[in-house]
C-alpha positions, 0 to 999 in steps of 0.5 A: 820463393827461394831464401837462398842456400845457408852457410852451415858451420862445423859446429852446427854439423857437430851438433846436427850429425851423430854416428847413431842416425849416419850408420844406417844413411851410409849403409842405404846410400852405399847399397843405392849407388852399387844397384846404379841409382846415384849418378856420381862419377870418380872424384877429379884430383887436381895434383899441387906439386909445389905446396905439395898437396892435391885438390879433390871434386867429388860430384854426385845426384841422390834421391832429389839432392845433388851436389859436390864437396870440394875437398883439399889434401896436405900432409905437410900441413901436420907440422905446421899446425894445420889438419891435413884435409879440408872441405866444403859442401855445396848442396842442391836442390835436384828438381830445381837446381837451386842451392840449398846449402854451403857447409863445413866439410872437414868434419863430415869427412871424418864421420862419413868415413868411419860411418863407412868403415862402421857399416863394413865392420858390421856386415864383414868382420866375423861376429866375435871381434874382442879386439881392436887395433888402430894404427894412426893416432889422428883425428880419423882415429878418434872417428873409427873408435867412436863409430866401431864401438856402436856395431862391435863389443870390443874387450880390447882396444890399442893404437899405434903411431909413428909417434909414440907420443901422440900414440900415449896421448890418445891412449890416455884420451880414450882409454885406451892401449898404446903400442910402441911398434905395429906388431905388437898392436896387431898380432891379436887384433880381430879387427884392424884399422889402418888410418895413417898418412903413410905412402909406403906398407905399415901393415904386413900380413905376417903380422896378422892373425889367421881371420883378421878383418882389416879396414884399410883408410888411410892411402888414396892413391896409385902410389900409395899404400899402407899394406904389403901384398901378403896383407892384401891376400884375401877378398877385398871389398871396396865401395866402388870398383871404377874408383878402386881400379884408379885410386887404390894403390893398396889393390893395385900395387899388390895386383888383387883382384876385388870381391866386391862392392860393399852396396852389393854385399848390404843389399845380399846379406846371403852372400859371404866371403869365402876367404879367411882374410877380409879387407875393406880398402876405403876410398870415400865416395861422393854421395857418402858426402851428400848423404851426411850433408842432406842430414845436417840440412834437414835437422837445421831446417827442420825438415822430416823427409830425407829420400830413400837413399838417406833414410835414418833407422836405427843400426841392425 
């Protein structure tokens, strides 16, 4: 008999989820929606002009869960104080249709995404990256720092903000180094991250070293864009091609054409990119979602039995 689904805090997920098991659970569950084994369609995003903000449902079925993350996205709540993303997760039973769990889904967001860019970094960026730039200072680049250190020996790391303050602030945090403009960040970065709010190019591909990797995060979006057109030159790889073809202001406002998913380069590893410059335009999926909240609902309860598009190995 059903107890009924249970609420699951952000400090329990905290506690429940580590970047070391969600690496490899994101790397199966993006290599099963690429091969059609995920039922999931693009996120429906509900505009809020008045506040200023948008509201997001990201449905999906995997293995013998499904469910959805209902998530919330304001910029302007930065100056009040407020994150900017906000989200829960109710997850399903998918044999019976009985919910399993409600969940905090701010903080899988922020793992899950840089869980991602982990798994891009591992399979796209070239072996030697010993430096890394991140251009934000936010809570996504917290994330990326900590994920990005487990698949990459980085011998130097700089951040960047529109806030040269918040900028020294996460330098110190992290130990990182702060630069006071982008150019100076990236000009001998391996790696790039861009994790802004920004609507309009931060990241100019004259900037950029030649063979620069470049995990593009921060803009969701047909009109929004942290990288110019020269930045964008080179093959592009996106989780889903019907998402990127819709959100990703970064691929359609330079017009570029896209390489590939990411689920089919993990499941091809013969397969390579034969452009100088790679850039993997993040967009978030929703079974990337329901994979980290099927973890914190089997480490809460115990349970030792994910399905395959969720399997914890350790990183390659």
């Amino acid at each position: 008999m059903s107890t009924g689904p249970i609420g699951i805090t952000e400090d329990q997920v905290r506690e429940a989820l580590s970047f070391r098991e969600l690496i490899p659970a994101i790397e199966h569950a993006l290599i099963d929606f690429s091969a059609g084994r995920v039922q999931q369609p693009v996120r429906t995003i509900l505009p809020v002009p008045e506040y200023g903000g948008w509201f997001g449902v990201m449905p999906a079925v995997c293995g013998d869960v499904m469910g959805a993350k209902l998530v919330t996205f304001y910029p302007g709540n930065a100056a009040r104080g407020l994150h900017t993303h906000m989200a829960l997760i109710q997850l399903f039973s998918a044999s019976t249709g009985e919910p399993l769990a409600t969940m905090d889904g701010r903080l899988i967001t922020g793992m899950r995404t840089a869980a991602v860019s982990a798994v891009a970094t591992r399979r796209l960026a070239p072996a030697k990256t010993p430096v890394l730039a991140i251009l934000g200072a936010g809570v996504q680049a917290g994330s990326h720092l900590e994920a990005l250190r487990l698949v990459r020996d980085f011998d130097e790391i700089c951040v960047w903000s529109r806030s040269q303050a918040r900028a020294e602030q996460f330098a110190r945090d992290h130990h990182v180094t702060a630069r006071a403009t982008v150019p100076a960040a990236v000009r001998d970065a391996d790696v790039v991250v861009t994790v802004t709010s920004a609507s309009e190019p931060i990241l100019r591909g004259e900037w950029l070293k030649p063979g620069a990797y470049v995990n593009a995060v921060g803009a969701v979006g047909p009109a929004r864009r942290e990288l110019d057109d020269a930045a964008m030159q080179g093959a592009i790889v996106v989780e889903s091609r019907a998402a990127a073809e819709r959100e990703a202001g970064d691929i359609i406002l330079a017009g570029a054409p896209i390489f590939a998913e990411l689920g089919e380069l993990l499941a091809d590893p013969a397969r390579t990119c034969m452009e100088p410059r790679v850039v993997f335009k993040s967009l978030g999926l929703a079974v990337e979602d329901i994979a980290a909240a099927r973890m914190v609902y089997e480490s809460i309860r115990g349970g030792h039995n994910p399905p395959s598009c969720y399997n914890r190995v350790e990183p390659a």
